[in-house]
C-alpha positions in Angstrom: -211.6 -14.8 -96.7 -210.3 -16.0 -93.1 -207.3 -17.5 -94.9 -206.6 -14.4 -96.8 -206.9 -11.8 -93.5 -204.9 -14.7 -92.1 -201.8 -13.9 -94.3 -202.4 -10.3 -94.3 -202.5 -10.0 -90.1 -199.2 -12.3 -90.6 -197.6 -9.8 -93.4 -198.5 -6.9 -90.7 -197.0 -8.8 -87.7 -193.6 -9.7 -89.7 -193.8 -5.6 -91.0 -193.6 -4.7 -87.5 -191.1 -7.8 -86.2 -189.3 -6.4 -89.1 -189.0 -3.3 -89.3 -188.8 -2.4 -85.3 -184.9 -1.2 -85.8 -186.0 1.2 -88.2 -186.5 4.0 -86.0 -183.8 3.9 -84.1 -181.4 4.6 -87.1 -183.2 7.9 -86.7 -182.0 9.0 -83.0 -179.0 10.9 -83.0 -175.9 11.7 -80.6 -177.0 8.6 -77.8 -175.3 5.9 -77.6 -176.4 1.9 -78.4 -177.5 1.5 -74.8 -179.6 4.3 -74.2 -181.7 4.1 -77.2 -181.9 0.2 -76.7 -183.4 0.7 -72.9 -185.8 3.3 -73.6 -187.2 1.4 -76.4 -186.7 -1.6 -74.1 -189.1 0.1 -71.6 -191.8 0.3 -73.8 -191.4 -3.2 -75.8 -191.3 -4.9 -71.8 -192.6 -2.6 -69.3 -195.5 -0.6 -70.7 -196.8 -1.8 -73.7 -197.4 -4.6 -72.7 -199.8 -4.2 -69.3 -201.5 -1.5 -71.6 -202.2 -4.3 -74.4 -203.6 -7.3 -71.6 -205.6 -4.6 -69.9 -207.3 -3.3 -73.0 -208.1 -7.2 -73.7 -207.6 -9.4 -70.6 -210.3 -7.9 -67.9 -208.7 -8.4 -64.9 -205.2 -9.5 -66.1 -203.7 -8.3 -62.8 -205.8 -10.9 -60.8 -205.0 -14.0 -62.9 -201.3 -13.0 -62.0 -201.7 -11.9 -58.7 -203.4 -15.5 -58.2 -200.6 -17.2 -59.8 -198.5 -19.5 -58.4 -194.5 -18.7 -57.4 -193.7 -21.5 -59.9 -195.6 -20.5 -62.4 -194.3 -17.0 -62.5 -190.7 -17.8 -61.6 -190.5 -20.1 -64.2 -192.0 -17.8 -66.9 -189.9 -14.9 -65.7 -186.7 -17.3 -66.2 -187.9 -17.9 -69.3 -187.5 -14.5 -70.4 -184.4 -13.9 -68.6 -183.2 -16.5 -70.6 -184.8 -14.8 -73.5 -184.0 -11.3 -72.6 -180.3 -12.3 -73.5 -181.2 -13.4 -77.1 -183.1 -10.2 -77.5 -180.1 -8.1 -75.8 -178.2 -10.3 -78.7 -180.5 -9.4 -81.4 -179.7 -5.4 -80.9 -175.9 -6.2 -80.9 -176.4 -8.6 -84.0 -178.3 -5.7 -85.9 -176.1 -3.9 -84.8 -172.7 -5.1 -86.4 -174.3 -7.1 -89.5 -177.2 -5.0 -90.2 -180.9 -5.3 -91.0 -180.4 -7.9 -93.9 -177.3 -10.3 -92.9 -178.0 -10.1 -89.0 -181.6 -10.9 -89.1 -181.6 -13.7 -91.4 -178.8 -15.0 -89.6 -180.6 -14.8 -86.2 -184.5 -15.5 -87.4 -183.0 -18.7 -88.8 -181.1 -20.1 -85.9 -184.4 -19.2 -83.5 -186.4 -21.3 -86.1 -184.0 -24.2 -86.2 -183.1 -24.4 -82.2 -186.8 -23.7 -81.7 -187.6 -26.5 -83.0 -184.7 -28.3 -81.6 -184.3 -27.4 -78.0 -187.9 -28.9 -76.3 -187.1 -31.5 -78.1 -183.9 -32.2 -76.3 -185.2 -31.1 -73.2 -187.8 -33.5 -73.0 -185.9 -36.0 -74.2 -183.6 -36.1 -71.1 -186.7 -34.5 -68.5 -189.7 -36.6 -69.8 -193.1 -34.5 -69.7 -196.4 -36.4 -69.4 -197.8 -36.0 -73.1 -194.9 -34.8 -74.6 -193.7 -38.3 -75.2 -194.0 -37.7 -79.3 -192.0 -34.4 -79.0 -188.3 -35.6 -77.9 -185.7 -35.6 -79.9 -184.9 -39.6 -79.6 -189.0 -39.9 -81.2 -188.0 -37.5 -84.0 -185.5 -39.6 -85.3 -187.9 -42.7 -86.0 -190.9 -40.3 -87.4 -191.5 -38.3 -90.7 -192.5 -35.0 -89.1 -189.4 -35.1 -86.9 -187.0 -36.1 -89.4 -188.7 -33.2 -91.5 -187.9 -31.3 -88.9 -184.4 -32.2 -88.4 -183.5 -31.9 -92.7 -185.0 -28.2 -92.3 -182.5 -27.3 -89.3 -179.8 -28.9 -91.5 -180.7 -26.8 -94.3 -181.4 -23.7 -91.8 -177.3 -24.0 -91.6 -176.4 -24.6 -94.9 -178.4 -21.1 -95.4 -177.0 -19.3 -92.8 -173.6 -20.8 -94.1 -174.2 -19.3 -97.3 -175.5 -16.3 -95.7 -171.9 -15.8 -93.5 -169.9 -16.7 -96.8 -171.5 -13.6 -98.7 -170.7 -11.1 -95.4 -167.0 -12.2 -95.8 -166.9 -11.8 -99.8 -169.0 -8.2 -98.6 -166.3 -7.5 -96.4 -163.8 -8.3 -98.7 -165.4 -6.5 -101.6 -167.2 -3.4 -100.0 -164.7 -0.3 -99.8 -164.9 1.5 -96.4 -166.4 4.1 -97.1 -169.2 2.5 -98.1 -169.4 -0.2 -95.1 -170.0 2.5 -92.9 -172.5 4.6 -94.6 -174.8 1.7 -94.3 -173.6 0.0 -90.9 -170.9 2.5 -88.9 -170.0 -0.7 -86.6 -169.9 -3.5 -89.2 -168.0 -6.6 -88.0 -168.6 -10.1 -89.6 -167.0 -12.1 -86.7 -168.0 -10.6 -84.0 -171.6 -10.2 -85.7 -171.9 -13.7 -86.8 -171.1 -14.7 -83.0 -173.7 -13.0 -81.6 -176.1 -13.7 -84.1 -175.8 -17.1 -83.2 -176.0 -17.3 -79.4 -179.0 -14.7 -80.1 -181.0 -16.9 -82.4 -180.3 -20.1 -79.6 -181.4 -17.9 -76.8 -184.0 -16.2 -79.0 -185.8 -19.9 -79.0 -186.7 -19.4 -74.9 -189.5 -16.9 -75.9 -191.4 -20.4 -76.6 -190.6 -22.1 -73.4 -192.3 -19.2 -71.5 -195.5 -19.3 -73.1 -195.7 -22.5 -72.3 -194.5 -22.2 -68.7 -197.2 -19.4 -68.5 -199.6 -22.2 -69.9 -202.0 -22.1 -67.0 -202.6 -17.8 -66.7 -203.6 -17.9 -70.5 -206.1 -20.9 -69.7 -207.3 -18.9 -67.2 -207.7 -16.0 -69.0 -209.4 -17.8 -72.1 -212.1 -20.0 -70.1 -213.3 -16.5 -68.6 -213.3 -15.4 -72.0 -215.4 -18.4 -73.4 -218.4 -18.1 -70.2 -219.2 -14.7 -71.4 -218.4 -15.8 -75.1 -220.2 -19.6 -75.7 -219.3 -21.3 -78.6 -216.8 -19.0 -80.3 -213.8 -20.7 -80.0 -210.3 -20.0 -78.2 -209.9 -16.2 -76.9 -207.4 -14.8 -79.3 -205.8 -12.6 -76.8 -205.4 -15.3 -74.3 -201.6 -15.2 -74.3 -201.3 -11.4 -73.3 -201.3 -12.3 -69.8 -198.3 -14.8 -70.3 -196.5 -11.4 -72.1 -196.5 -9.7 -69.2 -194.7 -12.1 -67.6 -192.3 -13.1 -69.8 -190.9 -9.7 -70.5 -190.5 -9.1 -66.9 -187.5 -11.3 -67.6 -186.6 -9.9 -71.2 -186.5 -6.9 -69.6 -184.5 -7.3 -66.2 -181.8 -8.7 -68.6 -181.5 -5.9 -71.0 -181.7 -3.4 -68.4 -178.8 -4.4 -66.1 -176.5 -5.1 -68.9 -177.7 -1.3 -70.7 -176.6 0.1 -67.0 -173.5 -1.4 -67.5 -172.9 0.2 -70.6 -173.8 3.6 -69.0 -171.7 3.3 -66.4 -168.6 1.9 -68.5 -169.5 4.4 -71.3 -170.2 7.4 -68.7 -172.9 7.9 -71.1 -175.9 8.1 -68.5 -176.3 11.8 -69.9 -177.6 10.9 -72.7 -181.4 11.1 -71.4 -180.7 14.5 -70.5 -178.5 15.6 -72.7 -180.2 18.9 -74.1 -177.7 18.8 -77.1 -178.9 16.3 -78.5 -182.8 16.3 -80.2 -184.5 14.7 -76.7 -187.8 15.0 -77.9 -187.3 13.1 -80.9 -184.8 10.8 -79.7 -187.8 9.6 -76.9 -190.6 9.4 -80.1 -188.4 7.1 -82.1 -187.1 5.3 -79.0 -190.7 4.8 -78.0 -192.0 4.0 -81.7 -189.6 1.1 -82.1 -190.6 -0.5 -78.9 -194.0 -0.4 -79.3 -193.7 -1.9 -82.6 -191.9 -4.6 -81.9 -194.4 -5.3 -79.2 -197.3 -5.0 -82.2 -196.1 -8.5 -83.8 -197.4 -10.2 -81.3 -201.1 -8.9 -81.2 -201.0 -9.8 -85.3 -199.5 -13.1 -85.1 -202.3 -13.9 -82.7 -204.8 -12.6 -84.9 -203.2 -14.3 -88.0 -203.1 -17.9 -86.5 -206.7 -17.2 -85.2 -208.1 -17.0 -89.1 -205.9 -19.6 -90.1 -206.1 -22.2 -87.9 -202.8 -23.6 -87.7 -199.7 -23.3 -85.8 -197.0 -24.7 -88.2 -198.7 -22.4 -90.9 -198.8 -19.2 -89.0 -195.0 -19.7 -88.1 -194.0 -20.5 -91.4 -195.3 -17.2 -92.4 -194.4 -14.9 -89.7 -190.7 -16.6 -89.7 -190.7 -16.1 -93.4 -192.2 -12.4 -93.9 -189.5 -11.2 -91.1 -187.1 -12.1 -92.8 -188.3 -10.6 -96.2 -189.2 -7.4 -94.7 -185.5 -7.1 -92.9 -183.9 -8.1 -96.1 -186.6 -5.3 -98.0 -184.8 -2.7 -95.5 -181.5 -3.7 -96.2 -182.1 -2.8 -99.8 -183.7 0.1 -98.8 -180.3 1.4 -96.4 -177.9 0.3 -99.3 -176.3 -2.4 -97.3 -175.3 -4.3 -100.1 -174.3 -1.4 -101.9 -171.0 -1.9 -103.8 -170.6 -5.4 -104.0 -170.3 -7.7 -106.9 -172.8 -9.2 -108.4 -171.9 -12.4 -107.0 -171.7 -11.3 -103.4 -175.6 -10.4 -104.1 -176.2 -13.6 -104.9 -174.4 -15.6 -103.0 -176.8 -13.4 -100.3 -179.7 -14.0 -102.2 -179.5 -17.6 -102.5 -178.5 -17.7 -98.4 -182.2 -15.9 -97.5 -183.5 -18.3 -99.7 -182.5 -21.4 -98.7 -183.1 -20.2 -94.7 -186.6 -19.4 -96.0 -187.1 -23.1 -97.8 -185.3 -24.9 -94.3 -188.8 -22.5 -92.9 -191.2 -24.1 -94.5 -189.6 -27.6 -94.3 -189.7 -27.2 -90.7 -193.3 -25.9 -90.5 -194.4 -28.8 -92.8 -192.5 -31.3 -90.3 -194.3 -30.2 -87.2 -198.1 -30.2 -88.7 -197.6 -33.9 -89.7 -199.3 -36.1 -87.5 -197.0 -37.6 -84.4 
């Protein structure tokens, strides 16, 4: 039964990971950059403070008593992360829900992988010595590891070779009933430097390491003998999207100012109420992910599983909503599956990678 609410709480968290873009499609007559923010402000700002009070007593304190190191180098972290995010939007954006996020979710699973790998390869760690990218090579996780990123490109190879046959194939019309700002090179560019950047998110959590330690031993006094606090990384959240979110919001002034579309939060011609709701909805579900992935891991116990999953039910669900907005609408039959066979092989390169990283170091 914990295995099975395992999955489900994963299915849930990649739902919401997944389908997070979906209500913005709904806000009409504001441009990219205001929607983005005001979701933004929810997904970084609010949401999550709400979410560690309601399970962190006292989640203010454990940063409060944090050191400037600490914090400074989770905040970095999701600076650095913030710009992957920012990416993400703009990726969506010009690919769309199905070409954009497989693109993306497979280059943050490969470089995820990847990058504290290199890093402590060249900055050694104390007890990371079986995690650089020089041990890898002379172990059967690691070289797992390092077949699944290979396949990870081939996929997202395959995936970039059915956007130029859609380009090629899909009459104009039709391109911008499903995505009005479709463009395969500039698309494919960002999708990339989002899905490196993207990778970051992981580096914070584990600069932010010592608040979630905090936060679960005074979790485990009042609660003896029941394991890890499942909320424990909350705290770290907070944190972290400080960073995603003094990224996003500097470069969606910019826009404003260079767009002279700052009246867009007040502009009465537009449906305001609605545009806030469905600004507001896709924030906070974006932020939900994380409070299922949690849960899902919890029930099942292992890391490289959990991932596997969420990694692989993102992708699935974006490629579900692609279907449903007709993105692929249009093309020949071998344009869909050249597609198909691209989601499937980043999928498989997934799992490889998973299965490398639970094999004993």
């Amino acid at each position: 039964m914990g295995i099975i609410l395992g999955v489900i709480f994963h299915f849930i968290g990649g739902f919401a990971s997944g389908s997070f873009y979906m209500p913005f499609k709904k806000v009409k007559g504001w441009s990219w950059e205001s929607f983005w923010i005001i979701g933004g402000l929810f997904s970084w700002l609010i949401v999550p403070p709400v979410a560690a009070y309601l399970t962190i007593p006292g989640f203010a304190d454990i940063i409060r008593n944090s050191s400037s190191q600490i914090l400074g180098a989770t905040f970095l972290m999701g600076l650095l992360w913030g710009i992957g995010g920012l990416m993400y939007g703009l990726g969506v954006r010009y690919l769309g829900m199905s070409l954009g996020n497989s693109v993306i979710l497979g280059f943050c699973s490969a470089f995820g992988s990847l990058i504290p790998a290199i890093y402590y390869n060249y900055f050694p760690t104390p007890g990371k010595e079986n995690l650089t990218i020089s041990f890898m090579f002379h172990n059967t996780g690691g070289q797992l590891v390092l077949l699944g990123v290979l396949v990870c490109i081939i996929g997202i190879a395959i995936c970039g070779r059915a956007g130029i046959m859609k380009e090629k194939s899909q009459p104009d019309a039709i391109k911008k009933e499903s995505i009005k700002e479709f463009s395969l090179v500039k698309g494919l560019i960002i999708a990339i430097i989002s899905g490196i950047l993207s990778a970051f998110f992981n580096f914070g959590i584990e600069a932010g390491k010592p608040m979630a330690e905090v936060a679960n031993h005074t979790w485990q006094l009042s609660h003896p003998d029941q394991g890890n606090f499942l909320f424990q990384n909350n705290v770290v959240f907070v944190v972290i999207l400080w960073g995603g979110l003094t990224t996003n919001f500097i470069w969606c002034m910019i826009l404003n100012a260079r767009n002279k579309s700052f009246g867009d939060y007040t502009n009465k011609k537009t449906p305001l109420k609605a545009n806030y709701l469905f600004s507001a909805l896709a924030g906070t579900t974006w932020f939900l992910q994380f409070f299922f992935y949690g849960m899902g891991e919890s029930k099942m116990g292992n890391g490289a599983s959990s991932w596997i999953l969420h990694m692989s039910f993102i992708i699935l669900v974006a490629n579900m909503w692609g279907i449903v907005l007709k993105e692929w609408k249009g093309v020949s039959s071998k344009t869909k599956t050249t597609i198909t066979i691209g989601i499937l092989t980043i999928i498989a390169s997934v799992f490889i990678v998973g299965y490398g990283n639970s094999l004993p170091k």
